[in-house]
C-alpha positions in Angstrom: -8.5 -28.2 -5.2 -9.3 -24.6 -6.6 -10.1 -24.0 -10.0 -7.3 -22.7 -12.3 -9.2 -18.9 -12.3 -8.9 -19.2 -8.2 -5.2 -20.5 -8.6 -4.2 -17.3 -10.8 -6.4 -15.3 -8.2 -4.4 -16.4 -5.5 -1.1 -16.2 -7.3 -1.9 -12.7 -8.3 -2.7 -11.4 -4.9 0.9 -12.5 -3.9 2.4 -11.1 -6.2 1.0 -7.9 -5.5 2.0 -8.4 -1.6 5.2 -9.1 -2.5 5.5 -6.4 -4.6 3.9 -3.8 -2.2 6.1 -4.9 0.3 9.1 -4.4 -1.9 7.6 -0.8 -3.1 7.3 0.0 0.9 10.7 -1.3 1.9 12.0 1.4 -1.3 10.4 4.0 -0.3 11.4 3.6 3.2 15.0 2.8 2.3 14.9 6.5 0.2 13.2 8.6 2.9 10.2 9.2 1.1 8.4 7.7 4.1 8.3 6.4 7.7 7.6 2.9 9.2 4.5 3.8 10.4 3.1 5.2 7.0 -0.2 4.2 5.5 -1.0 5.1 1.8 -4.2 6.7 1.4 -7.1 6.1 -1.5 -5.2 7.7 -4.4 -1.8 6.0 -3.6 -3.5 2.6 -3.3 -5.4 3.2 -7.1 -2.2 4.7 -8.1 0.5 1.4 -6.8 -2.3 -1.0 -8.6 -1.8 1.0 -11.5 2.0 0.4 -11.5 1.4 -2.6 -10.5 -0.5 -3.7 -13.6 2.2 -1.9 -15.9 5.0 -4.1 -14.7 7.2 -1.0 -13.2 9.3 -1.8 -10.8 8.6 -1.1 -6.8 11.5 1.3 -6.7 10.5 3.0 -9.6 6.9 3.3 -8.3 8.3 4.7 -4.7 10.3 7.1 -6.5 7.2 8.0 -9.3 4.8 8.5 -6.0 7.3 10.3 -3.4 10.2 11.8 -5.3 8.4 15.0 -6.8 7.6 15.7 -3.3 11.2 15.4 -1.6 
């Protein structure tokens, strides 16, 4: 059985996936990017960032892509 620190490790990282995927499927759904997109260095730092602040994927998508649309 893991040890609590691993369990909140583990339970972290999904929650990021699961957020990322959300924050990919919002961006996608505004047009802001295509299927085939991958984010580079800065984007990455920048979504664990938002990540860590509680916003919200769309928010993110739209904080990352929508000065540039």
């Amino acid at each position: 059985m893991p040890e609590r620190s691993e369990q909140m490790l583990l339970e972290n990282l999904v929650a990021l996936q699961v957020w990322v995927c959300a924050w990919y499927d919002e961006a996608v759904k505004a047009e802001f990017i295509n299927l085939s997109y991958h984010p580079d260095a800065e984007t990455v730092s920048l979504l664990r960032h938002y990540f860590k602040a509680g916003v919200a994927p769309a928010e993110a998508a739209h904080a990352c892509f929508g000065h540039k649309h």
